[in-house]
C-alpha positions in Angstrom: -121.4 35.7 -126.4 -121.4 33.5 -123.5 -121.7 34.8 -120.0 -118.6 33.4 -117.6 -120.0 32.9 -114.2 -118.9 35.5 -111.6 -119.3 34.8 -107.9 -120.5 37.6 -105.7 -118.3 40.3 -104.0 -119.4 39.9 -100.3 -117.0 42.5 -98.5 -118.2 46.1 -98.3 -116.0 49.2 -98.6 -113.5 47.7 -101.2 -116.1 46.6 -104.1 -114.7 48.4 -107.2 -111.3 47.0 -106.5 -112.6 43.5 -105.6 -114.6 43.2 -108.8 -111.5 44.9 -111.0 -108.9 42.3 -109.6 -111.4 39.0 -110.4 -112.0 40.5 -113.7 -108.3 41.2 -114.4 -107.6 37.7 -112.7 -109.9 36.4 -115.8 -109.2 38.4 -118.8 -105.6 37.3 -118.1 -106.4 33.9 -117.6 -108.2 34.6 -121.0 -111.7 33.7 -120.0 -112.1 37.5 -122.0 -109.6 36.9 -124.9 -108.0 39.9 -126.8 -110.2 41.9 -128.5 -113.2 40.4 -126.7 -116.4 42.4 -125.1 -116.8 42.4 -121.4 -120.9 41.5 -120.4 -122.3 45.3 -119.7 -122.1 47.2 -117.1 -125.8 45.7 -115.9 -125.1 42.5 -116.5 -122.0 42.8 -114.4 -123.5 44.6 -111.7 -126.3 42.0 -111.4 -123.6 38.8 -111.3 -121.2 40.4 -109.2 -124.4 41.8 -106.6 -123.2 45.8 -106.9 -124.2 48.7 -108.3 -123.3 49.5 -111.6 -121.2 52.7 -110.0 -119.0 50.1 -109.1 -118.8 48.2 -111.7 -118.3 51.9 -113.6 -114.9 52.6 -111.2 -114.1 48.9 -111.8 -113.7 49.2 -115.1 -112.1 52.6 -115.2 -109.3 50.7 -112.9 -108.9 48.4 -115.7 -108.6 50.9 -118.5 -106.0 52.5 -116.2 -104.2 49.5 -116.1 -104.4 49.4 -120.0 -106.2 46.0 -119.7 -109.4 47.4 -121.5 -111.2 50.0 -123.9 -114.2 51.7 -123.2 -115.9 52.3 -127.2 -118.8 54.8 -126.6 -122.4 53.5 -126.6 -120.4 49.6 -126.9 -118.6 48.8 -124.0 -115.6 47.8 -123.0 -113.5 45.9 -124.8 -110.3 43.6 -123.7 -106.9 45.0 -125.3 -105.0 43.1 -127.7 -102.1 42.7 -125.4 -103.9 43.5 -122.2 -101.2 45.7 -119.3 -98.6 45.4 -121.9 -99.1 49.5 -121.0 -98.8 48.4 -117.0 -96.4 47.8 -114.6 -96.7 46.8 -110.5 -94.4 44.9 -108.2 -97.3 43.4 -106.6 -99.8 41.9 -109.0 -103.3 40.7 -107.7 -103.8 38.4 -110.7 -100.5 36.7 -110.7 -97.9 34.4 -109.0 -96.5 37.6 -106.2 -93.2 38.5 -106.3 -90.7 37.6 -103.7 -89.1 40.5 -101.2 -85.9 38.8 -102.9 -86.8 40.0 -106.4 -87.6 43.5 -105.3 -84.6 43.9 -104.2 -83.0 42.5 -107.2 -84.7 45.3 -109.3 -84.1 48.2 -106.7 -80.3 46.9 -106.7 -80.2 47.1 -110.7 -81.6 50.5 -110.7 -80.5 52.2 -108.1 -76.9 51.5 -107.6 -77.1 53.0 -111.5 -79.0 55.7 -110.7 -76.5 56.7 -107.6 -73.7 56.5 -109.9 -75.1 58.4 -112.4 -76.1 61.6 -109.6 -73.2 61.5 -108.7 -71.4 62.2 -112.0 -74.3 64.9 -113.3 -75.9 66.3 -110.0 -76.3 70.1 -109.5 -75.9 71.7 -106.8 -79.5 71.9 -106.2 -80.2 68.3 -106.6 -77.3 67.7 -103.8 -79.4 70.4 -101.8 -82.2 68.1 -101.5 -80.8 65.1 -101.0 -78.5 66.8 -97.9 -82.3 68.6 -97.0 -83.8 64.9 -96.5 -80.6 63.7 -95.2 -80.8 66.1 -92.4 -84.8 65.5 -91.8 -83.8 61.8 -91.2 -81.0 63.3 -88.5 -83.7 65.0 -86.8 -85.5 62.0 -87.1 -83.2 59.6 -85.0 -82.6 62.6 -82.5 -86.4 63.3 -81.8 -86.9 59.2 -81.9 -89.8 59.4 -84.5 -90.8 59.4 -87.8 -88.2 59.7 -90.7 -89.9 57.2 -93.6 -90.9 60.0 -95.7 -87.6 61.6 -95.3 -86.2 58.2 -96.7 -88.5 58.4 -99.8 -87.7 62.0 -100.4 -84.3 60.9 -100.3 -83.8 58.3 -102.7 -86.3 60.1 -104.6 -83.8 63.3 -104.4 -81.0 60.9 -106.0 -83.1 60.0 -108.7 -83.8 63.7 -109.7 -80.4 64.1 -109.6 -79.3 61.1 -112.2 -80.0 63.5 -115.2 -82.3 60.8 -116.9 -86.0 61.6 -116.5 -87.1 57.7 -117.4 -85.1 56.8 -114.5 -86.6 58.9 -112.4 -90.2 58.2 -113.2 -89.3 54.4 -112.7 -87.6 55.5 -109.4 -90.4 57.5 -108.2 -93.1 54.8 -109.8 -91.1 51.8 -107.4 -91.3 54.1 -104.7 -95.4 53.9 -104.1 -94.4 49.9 -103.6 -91.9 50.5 -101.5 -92.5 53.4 -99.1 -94.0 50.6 -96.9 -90.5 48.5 -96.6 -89.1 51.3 -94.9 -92.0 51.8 -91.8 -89.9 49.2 -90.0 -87.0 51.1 -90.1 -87.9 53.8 -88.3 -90.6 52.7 -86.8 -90.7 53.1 -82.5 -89.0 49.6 -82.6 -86.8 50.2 -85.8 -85.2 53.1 -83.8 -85.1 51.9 -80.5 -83.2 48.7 -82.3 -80.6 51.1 -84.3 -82.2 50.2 -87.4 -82.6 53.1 -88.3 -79.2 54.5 -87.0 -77.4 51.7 -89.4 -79.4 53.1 -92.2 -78.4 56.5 -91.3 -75.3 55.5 -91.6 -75.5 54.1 -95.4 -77.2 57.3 -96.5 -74.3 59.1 -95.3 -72.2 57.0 -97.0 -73.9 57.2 -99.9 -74.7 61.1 -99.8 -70.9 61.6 -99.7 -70.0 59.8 -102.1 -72.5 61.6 -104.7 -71.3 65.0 -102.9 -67.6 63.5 -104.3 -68.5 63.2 -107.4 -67.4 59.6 -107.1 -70.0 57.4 -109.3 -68.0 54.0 -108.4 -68.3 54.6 -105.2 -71.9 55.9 -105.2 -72.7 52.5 -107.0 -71.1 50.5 -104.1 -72.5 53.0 -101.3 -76.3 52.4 -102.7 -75.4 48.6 -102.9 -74.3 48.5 -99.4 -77.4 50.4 -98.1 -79.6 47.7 -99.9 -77.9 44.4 -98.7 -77.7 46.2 -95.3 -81.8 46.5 -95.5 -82.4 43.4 -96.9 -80.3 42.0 -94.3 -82.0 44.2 -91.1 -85.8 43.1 -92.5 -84.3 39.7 -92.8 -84.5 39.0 -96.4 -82.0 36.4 -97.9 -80.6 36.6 -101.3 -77.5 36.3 -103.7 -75.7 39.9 -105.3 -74.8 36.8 -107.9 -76.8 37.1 -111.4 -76.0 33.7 -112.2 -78.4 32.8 -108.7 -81.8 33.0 -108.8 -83.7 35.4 -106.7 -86.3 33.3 -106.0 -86.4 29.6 -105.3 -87.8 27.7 -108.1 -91.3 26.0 -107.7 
């Protein structure tokens, strides 16, 4: 087969993921169609100008990714519908999604997901959402931290919607979005009463679950996301029939 040129990673320290994001970049731009075999592990290592241990954790990021199949004693292989198995917000290898459409897909999902703990939470998933409730309290009064609180709260909801799949999406959004919320309570966030506004939707929200009121859950998790949107000054439209992001 014919060899596609590869241009040499430069940059120490990040060379596995370097050279698995310009080979993903190219097997879905199809210069490795479907079914096709990667060049081995050598010749990669001797194009790229690595070691083959990182050409070896390169590829195991793409078979993570379900973009390719390692045969024993063949190589790898591209899959016939490479990351149909794969999911990420932000996607090296492709246009990037907009902060606008993020919060499009948390809005779908988690307004159903608070409606849905608060119709089938136990009263051990409502400990742990008040648990992470209060650590955010303590938070505002001590004037630091309180992101992982956040996380552990929304992720607390989620546990408490009674639907595992929603959950793992929950908790799988999450690792993208753990970062959006550093600005809220960061030293600035909190001196600004960023955080105190969020506060102030999670109680909202909290109660509402603790009500057993699922319309009003669904309204108190939409709230709390066009407030956020809104305080890391991210413009969009709640209407479906708008896009989320401006066409090209």
């Amino acid at each position: 087969m014919s060899v596609v040129p590869l241009t040499p990673v430069l940059r120490p320290g990040r060379l596995a993921e370097e050279v698995g994001a310009d080979l993903e970049r190219r097997i879905r731009r199809g210069d490795f169609p479907p079914g096709g075999r990667l060049p081995s592990e050598s010749q990669l290592a001797a194009q790229f100008g690595v070691s083959r241990t990182v050409v070896r954790e390169a590829i195991a990021r793409l078979r993570a990714e379900g973009l390719v199949d390692s045969r024993q004693g063949a190589g790898a292989f591209v899959m016939q519908r490479p990351g149909a198995a794969s999911f990420r917000l932000r996607d090296v290898s492709a246009e990037p999604c907009s902060d606008a459409e993020v919060f499009e897909l948390r809005l779908v999902v988690e307004a159903a997901v608070a409606e849905r703990a608060a119709r089938r939470h136990t009263a051990a998933d409502l400990a742990a959402i008040a648990g992470a409730l209060a650590r955010m309290d303590a938070a505002l009064r001590a004037g630091e931290g309180g992101a992982e609180a956040d996380d552990a709260f929304h992720r607390a909801i989620a546990a408490a919607c009674g639907n595992a799949l929603l959950q793992r999406l929950v908790e799988f959004v999450s690792q993208d979005l753990s970062a959006s919320r550093r600005p809220t309570w960061s030293r600035d966030g909190l001196i600004a009463g960023r955080a105190l506004r969020a506060q102030d939707e999670h109680r909202a929200l909290f109660e509402a679950i603790a009500a057993g009121d699922g319309a009003a859950a669904r309204r108190a998790a939409e709230q709390h996301l066009i407030g956020t949107a809104a305080r890391l000054g991210v413009s969009w439209s709640l209407d479906p029939a708008s896009p989320s992001k401006e066409p090209t």
